[in-house]
C-alpha positions as CSV (number, residue, x, y, z in Angstrom):
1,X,152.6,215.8,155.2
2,X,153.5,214.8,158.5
3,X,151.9,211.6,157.9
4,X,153.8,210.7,155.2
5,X,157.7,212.0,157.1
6,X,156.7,209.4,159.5
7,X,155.9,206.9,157.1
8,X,159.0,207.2,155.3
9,X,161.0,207.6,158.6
10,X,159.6,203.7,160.2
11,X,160.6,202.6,156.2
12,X,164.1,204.0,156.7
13,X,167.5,201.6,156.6
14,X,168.6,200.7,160.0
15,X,172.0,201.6,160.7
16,X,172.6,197.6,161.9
17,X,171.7,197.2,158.0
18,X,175.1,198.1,156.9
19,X,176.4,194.8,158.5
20,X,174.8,193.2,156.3
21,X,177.9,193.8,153.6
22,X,180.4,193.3,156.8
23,X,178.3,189.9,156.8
24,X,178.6,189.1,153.5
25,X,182.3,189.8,153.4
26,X,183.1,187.8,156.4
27,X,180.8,184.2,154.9
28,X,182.4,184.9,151.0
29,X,186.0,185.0,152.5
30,X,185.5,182.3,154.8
31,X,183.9,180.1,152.3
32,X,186.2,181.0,149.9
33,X,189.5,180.3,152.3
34,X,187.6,176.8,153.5
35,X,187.3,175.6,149.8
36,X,190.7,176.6,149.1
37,X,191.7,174.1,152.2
38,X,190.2,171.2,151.3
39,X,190.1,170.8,147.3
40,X,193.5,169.7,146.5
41,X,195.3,171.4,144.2
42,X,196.1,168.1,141.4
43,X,193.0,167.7,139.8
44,X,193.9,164.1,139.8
45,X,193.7,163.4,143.1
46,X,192.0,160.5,144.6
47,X,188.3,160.5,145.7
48,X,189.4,159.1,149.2
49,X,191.3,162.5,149.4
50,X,188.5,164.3,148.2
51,X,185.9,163.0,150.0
52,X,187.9,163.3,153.2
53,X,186.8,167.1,153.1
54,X,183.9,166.7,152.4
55,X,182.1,168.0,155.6
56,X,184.1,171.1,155.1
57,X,183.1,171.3,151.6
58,X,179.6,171.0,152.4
59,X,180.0,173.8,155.1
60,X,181.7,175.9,152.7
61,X,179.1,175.4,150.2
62,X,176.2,175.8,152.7
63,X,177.4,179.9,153.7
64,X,176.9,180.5,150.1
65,X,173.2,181.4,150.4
66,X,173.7,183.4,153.1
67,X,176.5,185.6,151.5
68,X,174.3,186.0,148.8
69,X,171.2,187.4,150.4
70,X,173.6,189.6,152.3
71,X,175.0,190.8,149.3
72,X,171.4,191.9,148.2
73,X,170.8,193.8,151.2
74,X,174.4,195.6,151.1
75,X,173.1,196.8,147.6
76,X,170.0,198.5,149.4
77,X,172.0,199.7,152.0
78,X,174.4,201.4,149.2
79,X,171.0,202.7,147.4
80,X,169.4,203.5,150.8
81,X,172.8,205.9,151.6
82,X,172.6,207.4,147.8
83,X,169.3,208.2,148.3
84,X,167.4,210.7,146.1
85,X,170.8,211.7,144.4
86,X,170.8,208.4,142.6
87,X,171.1,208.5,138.9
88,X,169.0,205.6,136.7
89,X,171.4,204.8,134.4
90,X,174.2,204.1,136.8
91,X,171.7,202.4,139.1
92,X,170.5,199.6,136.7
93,X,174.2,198.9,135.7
94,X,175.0,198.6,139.5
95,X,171.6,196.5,140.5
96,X,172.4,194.4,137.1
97,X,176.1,193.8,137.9
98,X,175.2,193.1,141.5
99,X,172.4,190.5,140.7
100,X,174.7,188.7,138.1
101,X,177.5,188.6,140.5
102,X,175.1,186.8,143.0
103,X,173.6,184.3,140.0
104,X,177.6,183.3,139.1
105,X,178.3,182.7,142.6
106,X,175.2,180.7,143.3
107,X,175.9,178.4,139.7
108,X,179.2,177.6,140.5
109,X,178.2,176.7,144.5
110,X,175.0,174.7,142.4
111,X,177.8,172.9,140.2
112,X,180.1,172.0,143.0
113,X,177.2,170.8,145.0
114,X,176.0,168.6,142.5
115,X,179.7,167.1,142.0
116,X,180.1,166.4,145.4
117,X,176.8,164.9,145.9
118,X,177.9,162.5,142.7
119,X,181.2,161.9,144.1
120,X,180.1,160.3,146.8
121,X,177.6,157.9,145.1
122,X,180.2,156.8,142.3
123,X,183.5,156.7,144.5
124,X,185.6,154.9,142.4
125,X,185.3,156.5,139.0
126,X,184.2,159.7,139.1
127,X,187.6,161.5,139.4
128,X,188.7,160.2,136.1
129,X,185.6,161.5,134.2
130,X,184.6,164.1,132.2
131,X,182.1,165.5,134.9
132,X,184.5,165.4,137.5
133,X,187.1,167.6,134.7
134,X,183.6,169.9,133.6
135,X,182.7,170.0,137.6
136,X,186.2,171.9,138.5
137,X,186.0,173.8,135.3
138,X,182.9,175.4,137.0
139,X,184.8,177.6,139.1
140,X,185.5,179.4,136.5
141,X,182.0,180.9,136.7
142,X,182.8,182.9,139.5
143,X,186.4,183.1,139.2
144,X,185.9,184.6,135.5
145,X,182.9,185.6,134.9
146,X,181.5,186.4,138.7
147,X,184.8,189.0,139.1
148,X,184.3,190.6,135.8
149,X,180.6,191.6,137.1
150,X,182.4,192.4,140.4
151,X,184.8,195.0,139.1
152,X,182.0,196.3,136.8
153,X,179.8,196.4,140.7
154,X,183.1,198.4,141.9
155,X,183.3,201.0,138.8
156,X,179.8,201.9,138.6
157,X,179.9,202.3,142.7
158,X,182.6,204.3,142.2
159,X,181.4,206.6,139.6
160,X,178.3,207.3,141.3
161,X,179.9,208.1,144.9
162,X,182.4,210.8,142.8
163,X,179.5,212.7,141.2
164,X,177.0,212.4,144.3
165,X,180.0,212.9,146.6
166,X,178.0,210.2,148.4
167,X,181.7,208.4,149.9
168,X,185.3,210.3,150.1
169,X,186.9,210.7,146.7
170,X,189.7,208.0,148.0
171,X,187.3,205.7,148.8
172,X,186.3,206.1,145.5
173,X,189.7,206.0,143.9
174,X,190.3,203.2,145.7
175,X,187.4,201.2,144.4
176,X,188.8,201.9,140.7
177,X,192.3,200.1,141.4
178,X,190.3,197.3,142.7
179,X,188.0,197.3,140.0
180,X,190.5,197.4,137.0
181,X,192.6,194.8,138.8
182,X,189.6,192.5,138.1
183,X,188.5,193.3,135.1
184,X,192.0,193.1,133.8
185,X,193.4,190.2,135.4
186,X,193.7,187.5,132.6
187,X,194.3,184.4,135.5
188,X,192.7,185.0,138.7
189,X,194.5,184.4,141.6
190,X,193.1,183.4,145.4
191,X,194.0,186.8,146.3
192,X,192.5,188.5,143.9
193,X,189.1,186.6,144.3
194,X,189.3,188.4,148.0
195,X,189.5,191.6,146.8
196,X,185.9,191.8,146.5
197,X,184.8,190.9,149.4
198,X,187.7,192.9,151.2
199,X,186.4,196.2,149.2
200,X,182.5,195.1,150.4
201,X,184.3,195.0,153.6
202,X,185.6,199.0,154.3
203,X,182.7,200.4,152.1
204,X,180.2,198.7,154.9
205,X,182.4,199.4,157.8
206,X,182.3,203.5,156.2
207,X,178.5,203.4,155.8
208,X,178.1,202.3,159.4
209,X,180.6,204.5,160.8
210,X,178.3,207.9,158.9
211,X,175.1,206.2,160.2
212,X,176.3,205.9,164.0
213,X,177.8,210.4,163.3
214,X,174.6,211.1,162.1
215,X,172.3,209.4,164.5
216,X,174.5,211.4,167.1
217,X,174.0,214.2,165.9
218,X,170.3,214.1,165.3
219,X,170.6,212.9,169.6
220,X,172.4,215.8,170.5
């Protein structure tokens, strides 16, 4: 029996794991805010303009990955900190809502890869053609469908923290408003496309605060 605590202790989370959401948080935003920057906002703008940011673009594009795998590991950390209270039901809607969110926000950073990459080879006529039109359509992938499976992420997080008291009611209260204000957002703004990450953001920085109290106390 003793065997098997110390197993399961050298398998435990490390506390350092709960940056992993302050990480993802901190790469979405900043992708997010360095797209913003340098796709103009007329659609009809010229290549020249476009291409102009494309170093940014591609750096942009290029923290995707990483946010993505962080993303993964803040949804062990969350399971790691239910622990044995976690229910299956709620669990597969959260890992399915998570792993969708991560697919969207990999297709869309695929698409505007692939548009970039052909904007370049085909300078002059891109901008006036259908894949340029289908190409910034593709946002819509995260910015639709990606927040959808974000507020459903937020909802089922919620729900499980209220019945395992695994977070403060608030906190979980809180993750409510910002999930119905994605789900029910009909146009989504650049401020509401923050609000996931910004959410990511305090329920990591909570996690690590509890982590830090308790390894105190097990010290003292």
């Amino acid at each position: 029996m003793g065997r098997t605590d110390e197993l399961r202790r050298k398998l435990k989370m490390p506390r350092t794991a709960a940056l992993a959401g302050i990480l993802f948080s901190s790469l979405t935003i900043g992708s997010h805010l360095l797209i913003r920057t340098a796709v103009p906002a007329n659609p009809l703008a010229s290549t020249e303009e476009l291409l102009s940011h494309a170093n940014t673009l591609l750096l942009a594009l290029n923290l995707v990955p990483f946010a993505g795998i962080s993303f993964l590991w803040f949804i062990g950390v969350f399971r790691d900190h239910l622990g044995e209270y976690e229910d299956r039901l709620f669990a597969t809607v959260f890992f399915g809502s998570g792993l969708l969110y991560v697919a969207s926000l990999f297709a869309s950073a695929a698409l505007a890869g692939g548009l970039l990459a052909e904007m370049s080879r085909e300078a002059g006529k891109l901008v006036s053609s259908g894949s340029y039109s289908l190409g910034r359509s593709g946002i819509q992938i995260t910015t639709v469908y990606g927040i959808r499976m974000a507020g459903v992420f937020i909802i089922t997080a919620s729900t499980i923290s209220l019945r395992t008291r695994a977070m403060p009611r608030w906190l979980a209260l809180l993750g409510y408003v910002v999930a119905l204000v994605l789900l029910l957002t009909v146009r989504a703004r650049d401020w509401t496309a923050l609000m996931f990450p910004a959410w990511v953001f305090v329920i990591s920085i909570w996690i690590l605060i509890q982590r830090f109290r308790q390894s105190s106390v097990r010290s003292a």
